[in-house]
C-alpha positions in Angstrom: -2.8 -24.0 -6.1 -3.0 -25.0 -2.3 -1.4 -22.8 -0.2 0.0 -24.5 3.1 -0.4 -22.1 5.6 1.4 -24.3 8.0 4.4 -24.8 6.2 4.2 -21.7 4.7 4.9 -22.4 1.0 2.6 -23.9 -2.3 1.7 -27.6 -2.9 3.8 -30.2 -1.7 2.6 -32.8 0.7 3.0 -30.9 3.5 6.0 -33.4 5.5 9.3 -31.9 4.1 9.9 -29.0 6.9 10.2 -25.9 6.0 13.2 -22.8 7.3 11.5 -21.9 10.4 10.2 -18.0 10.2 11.3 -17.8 13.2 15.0 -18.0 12.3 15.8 -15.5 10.4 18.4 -15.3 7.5 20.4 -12.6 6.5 17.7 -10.1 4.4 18.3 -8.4 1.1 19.2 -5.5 2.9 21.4 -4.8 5.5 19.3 -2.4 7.4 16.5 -4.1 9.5 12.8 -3.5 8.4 12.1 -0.1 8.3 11.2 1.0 4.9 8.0 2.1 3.9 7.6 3.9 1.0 9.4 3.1 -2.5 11.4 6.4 -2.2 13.2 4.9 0.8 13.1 1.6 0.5 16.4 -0.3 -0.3 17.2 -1.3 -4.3 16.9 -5.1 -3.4 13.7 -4.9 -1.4 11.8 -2.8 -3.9 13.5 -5.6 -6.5 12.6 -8.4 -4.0 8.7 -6.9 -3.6 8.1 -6.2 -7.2 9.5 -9.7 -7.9 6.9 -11.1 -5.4 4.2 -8.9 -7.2 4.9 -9.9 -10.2 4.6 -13.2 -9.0 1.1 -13.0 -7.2 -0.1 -11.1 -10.4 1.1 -13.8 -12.5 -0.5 -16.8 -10.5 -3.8 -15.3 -9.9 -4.5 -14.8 -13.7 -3.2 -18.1 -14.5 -6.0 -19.5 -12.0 -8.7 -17.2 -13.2 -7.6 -19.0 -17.2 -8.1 -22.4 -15.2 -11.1 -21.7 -13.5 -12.5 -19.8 -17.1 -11.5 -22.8 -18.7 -13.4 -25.2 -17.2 -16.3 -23.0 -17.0 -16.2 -23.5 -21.1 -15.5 -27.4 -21.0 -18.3 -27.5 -18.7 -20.5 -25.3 -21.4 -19.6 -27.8 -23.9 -20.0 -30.9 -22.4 -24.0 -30.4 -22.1 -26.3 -32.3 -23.7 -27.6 -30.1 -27.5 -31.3 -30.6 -27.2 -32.5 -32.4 -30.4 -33.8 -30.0 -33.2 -37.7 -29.2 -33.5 -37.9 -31.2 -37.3 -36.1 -34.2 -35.5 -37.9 -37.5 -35.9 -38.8 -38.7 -32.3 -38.5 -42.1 -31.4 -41.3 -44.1 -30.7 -41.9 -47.2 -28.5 -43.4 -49.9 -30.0 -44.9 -51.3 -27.3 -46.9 -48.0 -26.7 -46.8 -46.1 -29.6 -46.2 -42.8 -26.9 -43.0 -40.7 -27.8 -40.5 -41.8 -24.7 -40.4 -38.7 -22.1 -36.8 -37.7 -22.5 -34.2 -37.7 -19.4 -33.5 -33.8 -18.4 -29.4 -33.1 -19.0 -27.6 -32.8 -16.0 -27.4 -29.7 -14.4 -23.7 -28.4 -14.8 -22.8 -26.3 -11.8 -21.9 -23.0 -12.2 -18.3 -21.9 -12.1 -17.9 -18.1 -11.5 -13.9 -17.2 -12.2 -11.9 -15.4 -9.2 -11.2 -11.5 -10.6 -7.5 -10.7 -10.8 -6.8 -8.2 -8.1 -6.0 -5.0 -9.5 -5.6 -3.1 -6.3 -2.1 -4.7 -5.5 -0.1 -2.1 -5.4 3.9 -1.3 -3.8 2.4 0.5 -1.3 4.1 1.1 2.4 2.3 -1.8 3.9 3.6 -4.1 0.9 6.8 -3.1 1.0 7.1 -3.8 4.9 5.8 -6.9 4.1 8.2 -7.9 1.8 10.9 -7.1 4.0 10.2 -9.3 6.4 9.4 -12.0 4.2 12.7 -11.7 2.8 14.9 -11.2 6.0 13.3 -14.5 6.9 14.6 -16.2 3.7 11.6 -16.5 1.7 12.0 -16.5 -2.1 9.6 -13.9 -4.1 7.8 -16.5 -6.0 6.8 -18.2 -2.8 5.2 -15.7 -1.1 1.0 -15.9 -0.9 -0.5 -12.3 -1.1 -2.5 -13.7 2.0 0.8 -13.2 4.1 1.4 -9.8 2.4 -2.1 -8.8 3.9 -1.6 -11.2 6.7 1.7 -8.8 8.1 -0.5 -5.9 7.5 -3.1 -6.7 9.6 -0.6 -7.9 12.5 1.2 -4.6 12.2 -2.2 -2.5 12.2 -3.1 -4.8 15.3 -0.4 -3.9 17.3 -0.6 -0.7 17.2 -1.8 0.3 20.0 1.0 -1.5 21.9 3.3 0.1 19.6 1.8 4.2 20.7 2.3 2.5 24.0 5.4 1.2 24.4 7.4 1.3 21.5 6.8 5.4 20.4 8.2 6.4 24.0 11.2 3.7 23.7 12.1 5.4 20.6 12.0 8.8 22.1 14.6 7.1 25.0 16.7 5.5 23.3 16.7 8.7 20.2 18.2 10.9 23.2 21.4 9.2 22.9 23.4 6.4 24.4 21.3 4.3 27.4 21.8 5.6 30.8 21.0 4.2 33.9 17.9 6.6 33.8 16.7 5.5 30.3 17.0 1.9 31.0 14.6 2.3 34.3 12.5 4.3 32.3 12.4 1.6 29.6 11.5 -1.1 33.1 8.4 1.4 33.3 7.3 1.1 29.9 7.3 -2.7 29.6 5.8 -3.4 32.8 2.6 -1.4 31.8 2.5 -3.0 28.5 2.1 -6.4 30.9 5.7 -8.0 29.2 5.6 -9.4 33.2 7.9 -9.1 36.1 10.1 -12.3 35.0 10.4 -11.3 31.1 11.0 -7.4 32.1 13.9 -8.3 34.6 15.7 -10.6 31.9 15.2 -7.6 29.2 17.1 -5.1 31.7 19.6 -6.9 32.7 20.6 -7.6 29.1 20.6 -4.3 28.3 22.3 -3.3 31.3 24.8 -5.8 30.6 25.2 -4.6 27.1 25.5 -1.0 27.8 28.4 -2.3 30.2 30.3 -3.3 27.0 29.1 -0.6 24.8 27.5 2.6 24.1 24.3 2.1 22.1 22.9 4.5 19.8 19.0 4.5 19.0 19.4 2.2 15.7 21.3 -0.3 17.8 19.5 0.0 20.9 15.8 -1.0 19.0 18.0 -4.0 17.0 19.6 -5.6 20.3 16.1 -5.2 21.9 14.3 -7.0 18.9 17.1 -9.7 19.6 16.4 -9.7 23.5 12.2 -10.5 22.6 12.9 -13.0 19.9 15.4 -14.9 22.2 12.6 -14.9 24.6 9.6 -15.7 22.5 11.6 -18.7 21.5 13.2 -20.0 24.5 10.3 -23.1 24.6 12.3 -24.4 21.7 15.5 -25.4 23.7 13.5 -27.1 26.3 12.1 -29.5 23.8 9.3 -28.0 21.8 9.6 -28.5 18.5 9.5 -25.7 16.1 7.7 -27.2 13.3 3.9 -27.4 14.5 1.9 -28.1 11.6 -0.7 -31.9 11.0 1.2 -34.5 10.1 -0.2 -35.6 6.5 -1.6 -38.8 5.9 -2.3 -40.1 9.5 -4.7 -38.7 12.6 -3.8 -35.6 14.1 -6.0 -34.3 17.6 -5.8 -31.0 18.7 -7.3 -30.4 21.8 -8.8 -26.7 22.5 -9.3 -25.6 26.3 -9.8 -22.2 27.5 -12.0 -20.3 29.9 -15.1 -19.1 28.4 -15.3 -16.0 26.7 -11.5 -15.8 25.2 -12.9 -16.5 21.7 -12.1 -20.2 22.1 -14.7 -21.5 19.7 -14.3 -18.6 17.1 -10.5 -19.8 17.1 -11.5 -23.4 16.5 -13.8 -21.9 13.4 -10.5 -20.2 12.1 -8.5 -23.0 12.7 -10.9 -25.4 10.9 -10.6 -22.5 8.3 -6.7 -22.7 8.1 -6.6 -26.6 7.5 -9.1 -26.8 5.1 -7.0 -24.3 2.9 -4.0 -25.6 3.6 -5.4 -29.1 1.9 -5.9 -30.9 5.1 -9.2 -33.4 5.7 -10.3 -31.5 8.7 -13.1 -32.3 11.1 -14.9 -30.7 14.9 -15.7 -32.1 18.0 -18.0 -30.0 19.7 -17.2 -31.0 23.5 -18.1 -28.1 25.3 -21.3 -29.8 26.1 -22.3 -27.7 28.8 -22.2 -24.1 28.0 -25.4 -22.6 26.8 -25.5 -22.6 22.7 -22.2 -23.8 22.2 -22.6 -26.2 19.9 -25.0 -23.9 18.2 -22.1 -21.9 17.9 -19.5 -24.3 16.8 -21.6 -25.1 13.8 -22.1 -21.8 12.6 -18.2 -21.7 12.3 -17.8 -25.2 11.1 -20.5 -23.7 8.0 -18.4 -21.1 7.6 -15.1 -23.3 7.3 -16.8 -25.7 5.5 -16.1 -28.3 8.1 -18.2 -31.0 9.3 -19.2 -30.7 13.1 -20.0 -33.7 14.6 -22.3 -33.1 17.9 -24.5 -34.7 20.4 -28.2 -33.2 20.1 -28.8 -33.5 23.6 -28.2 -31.6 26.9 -25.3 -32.0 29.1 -24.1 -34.9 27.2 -20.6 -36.3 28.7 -18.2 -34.6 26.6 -15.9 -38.3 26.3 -18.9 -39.6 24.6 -18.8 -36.8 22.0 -15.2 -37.1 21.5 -15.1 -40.8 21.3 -18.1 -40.5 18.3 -16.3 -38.0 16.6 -13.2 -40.2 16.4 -14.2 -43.0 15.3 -15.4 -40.7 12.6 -12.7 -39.0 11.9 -11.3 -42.8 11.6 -14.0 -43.7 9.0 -13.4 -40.7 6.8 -9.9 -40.8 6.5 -9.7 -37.5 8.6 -6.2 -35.7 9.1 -6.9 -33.3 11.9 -9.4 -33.2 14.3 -10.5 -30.2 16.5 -11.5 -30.7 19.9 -14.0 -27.7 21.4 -13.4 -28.5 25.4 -15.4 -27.5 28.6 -13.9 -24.2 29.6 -15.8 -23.6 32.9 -13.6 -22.8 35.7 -16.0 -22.6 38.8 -15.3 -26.1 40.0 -11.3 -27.0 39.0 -12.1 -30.6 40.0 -14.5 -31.5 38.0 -13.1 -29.6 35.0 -9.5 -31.7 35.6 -11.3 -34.7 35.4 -13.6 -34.1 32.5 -10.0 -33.2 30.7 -8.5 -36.6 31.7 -11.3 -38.5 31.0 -10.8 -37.0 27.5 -7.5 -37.8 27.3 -8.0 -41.3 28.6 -10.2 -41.7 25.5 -8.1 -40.3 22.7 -5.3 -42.7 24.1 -7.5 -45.9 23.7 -9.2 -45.2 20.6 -6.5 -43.4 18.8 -3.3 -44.2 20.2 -1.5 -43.6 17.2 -3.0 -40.1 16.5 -0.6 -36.4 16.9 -1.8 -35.0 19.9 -1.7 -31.3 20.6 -3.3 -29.3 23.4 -3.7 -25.9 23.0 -4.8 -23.0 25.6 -6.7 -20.2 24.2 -5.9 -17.1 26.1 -7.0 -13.6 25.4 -3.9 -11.2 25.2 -6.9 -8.3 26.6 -6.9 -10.0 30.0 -2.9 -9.6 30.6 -2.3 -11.1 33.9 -5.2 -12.7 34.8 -5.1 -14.8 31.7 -1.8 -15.9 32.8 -3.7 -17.0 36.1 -6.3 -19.1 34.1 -3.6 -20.8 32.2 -2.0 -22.3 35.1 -5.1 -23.9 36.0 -5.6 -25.5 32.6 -1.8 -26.2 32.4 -2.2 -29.3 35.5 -5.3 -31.2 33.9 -4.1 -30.7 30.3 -0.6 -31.4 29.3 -0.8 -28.2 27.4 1.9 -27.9 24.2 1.3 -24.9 23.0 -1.2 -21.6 23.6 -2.9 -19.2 20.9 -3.3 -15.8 21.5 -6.4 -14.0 20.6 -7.7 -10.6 20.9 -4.1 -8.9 20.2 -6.0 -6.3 17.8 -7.8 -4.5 20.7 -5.6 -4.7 23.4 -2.4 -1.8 24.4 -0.8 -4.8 26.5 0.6 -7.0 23.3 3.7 -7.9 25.4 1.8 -10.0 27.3 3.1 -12.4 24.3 6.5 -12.4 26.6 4.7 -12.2 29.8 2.5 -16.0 28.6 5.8 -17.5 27.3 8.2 -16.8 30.6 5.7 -17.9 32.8 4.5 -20.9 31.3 7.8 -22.2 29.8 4.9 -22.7 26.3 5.5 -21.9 22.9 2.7 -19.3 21.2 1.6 -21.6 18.1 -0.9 -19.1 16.6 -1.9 -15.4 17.5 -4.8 -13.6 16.1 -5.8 -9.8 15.2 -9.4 -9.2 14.1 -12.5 -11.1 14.0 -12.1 -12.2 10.6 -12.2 -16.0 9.6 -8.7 -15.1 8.3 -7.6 -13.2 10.9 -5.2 -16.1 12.9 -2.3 -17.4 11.8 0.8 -19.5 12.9 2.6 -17.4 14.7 6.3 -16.6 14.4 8.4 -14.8 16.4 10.4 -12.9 13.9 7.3 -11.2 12.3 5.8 -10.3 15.6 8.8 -8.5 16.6 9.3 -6.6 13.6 5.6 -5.6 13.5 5.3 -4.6 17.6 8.8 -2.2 16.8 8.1 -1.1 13.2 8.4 2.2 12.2 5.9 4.8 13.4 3.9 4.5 10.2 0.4 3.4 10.4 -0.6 0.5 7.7 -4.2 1.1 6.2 -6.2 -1.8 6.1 
């Protein structure tokens, strides 16, 4: 069973939009996400995350059947060779026994092992509470999200000893003074949130301790509102929440980003995303003129099983790769198509045009395609990524950025920092090195796991 990472739910063809995670509903529990143990967790969380285990038990045995299954149909199907007292045909024409036709070669099925080690551990039960504060339903949850939330959570945790352990210790001394809410200035300005994004944070909070005393508990919750409203701002000037291929027709995403931010790793994990989410998915590997690039691209387009489709020559003109690969991607019946872009920013002029020339392209060859533009930024460079984006931002007609590098980095609320100056939408952050390590991103679950509780989650 496909699991749509993009739409975040099982099967389906992939067009009927989903609740946004980004909008949370009202979660099992009243309390906001800070259980983390069974012991303390509420009575309809640990209900909610045993349901879901169930659930992920359940489905993953009823695949290994499937896959054990066809394993034996495929047993049986082979050809019996005939017994050694069998008479053998013979021609007449040449009297010689007939050399008999070898039977097919049935590939070999190995069936997936039901994980035993899911347990309702801290990590899983933090897990499920967000899942469910966001509306999911038990039986819809994929333990790669389980393990997905994790992984964020353990990601940001150096932000969190950063930022969020002394904003506890602030706002735990009582109701915010004037002095706690300049300390609180301090804190997010060295975790690089930005001038712009720390100014709006303060004066919220300094117009909500106007109106009311806040203890700790309420202080962290208004704050979590505060980021979320800002993380999602984009959406009210047009950006559309749902960002997922559209099924059926040509999507182009086009990838840009200085070199070294991990831009062609992200097209490798993005390739890796689509093709598990049930999408037809094929590369373009553009980014003609850095040294072993489209060596590079390949190795991840093996890895994501994805066809890369190159030019073998040196300094090729990146147009002509695109326009090959589309008509391709035309031929094939392809659904989204990746686009690995120049990313060299020692002449902005010629790097502009080479952009529009691209663009010119995909608008005569596929005007009818979904086209996205994405800026790969890495969350470790804090202000002087924000500096690169703007150059990419005037030849591009950037829609959206993806974060990368969030795992070793204390400045995560650069996140804030990219969205307030840019006016963009973050469409996908990542947190390790792993092919499964980026995902869509949504504001909700990035909140919760930059101010979780002080627990670390074990890998």
């Amino acid at each position: 069973m496909v699991f749509n990472w993009f739409r975040r739910k099982f099967g389906g063809s992939g067009e009927e939009p989903s609740p946004p995670a980004e909008t949370p509903t009202a979660a099992p529990s009243a309390e906001s996400p800070q259980s983390t143990t069974e012991s303390t967790a509420s009575p309809s969380i640990l209900n909610w995350a045993k349901t879901a285990l169930q659930s992920i038990q359940a489905r993953q045995q009823s695949e290994s059947a499937a896959t054990i299954e066809t394993i034996e149909t495929a047993e049986e199907t082979q050809e019996t060779p005939p017994a050694d007292d069998a008479p053998v045909p013979v021609s007449i024409e040449s009297e010689k026994p007939p050399v008999a036709e070898p039977a097919p070669v049935q590939p070999v099925v190995e069936a997936e092992p039901v994980d035993s080690s899911l347990v309702l551990d801290e990590g899983f039960l933090w897990s499920a509470e967000v899942l469910a504060a966001q509306g999911r339903r038990p039986e819809e949850v994929d333990i790669e999200e389980i393990t997905w939330l994790q992984r964020l959570r353990q990601g940001l945790g150096k932000t969190r000893r950063g930022l969020v352990h002394q904003l506890r210790a602030i706002v735990g001394q009582g109701p915010l003074s004037r002095d706690a809410v300049e300390e609180i200035e301090m804190l997010l300005l060295q975790s690089d949130v930005g001038v712009k994004a720390t100014d709006q944070i303060i004066a919220a909070l300094q117009t909500k301790i106007r109106q009311e005393t806040l203890p700790a508990d309420q202080a962290i919750a208004y704050l979590k509102e505060i980021l979320r409203d800002i993380l999602d701002r984009p959406f009210e000037a047009g950006y559309r929440r749902d960002f997922a291929p559209k099924k059926g027709t040509l999507n182009i995403w086009l990838i840009a980003g200085v070199n070294g931010v991990g831009k062609t790793t992200t097209i490798g994990k993005l390739a890796h995303i689509a093709t598990q989410s049930g999408y037809r998915c094929l590369i373009a590997a553009a980014d003609t003129f850095r040294a072993a690039a489209t060596e590079q691209v390949k190795i991840w387009g093996q890895r994501s099983d994805v066809e890369v489709i190159a030019n073998p020559g040196k300094n090729t003109d990146p147009a002509a790769v695109v326009f090959d690969a589309i008509g391709a991607a035309q031929a094939r019946g392809t659904e989204l198509l990746l686009v690995d872009t120049a990313g060299r920013l020692q002449n902005k002029a010629n790097l502009m045009e080479e952009l529009k020339k691209i663009r010119r392209i995909i608008d005569k060859k596929a005007g009818d395609a979904q086209i996205e533009s994405l800026l790969v930024l890495d969350a470790t460079l804090g202000q002087n990524g924000l500096r690169q984006a703007q150059v990419f931002a005037e030849a591009a007609q950037l829609t959206g950025v993806i974060l990368t590098k969030l795992d070793g980095t204390a400045k995560g609320g650069v996140a804030l920092a990219v969205v307030q100056e840019l006016g963009l939408p973050i469409r996908f952050i990542g947190a390790g090195e792993g092919i499964k390590d980026l995902r869509p991103f949504s504001s909700f679950e990035f909140v919760e796991a930059l101010l979780s509780s002080e627990v670390e989650v074990a890998a």
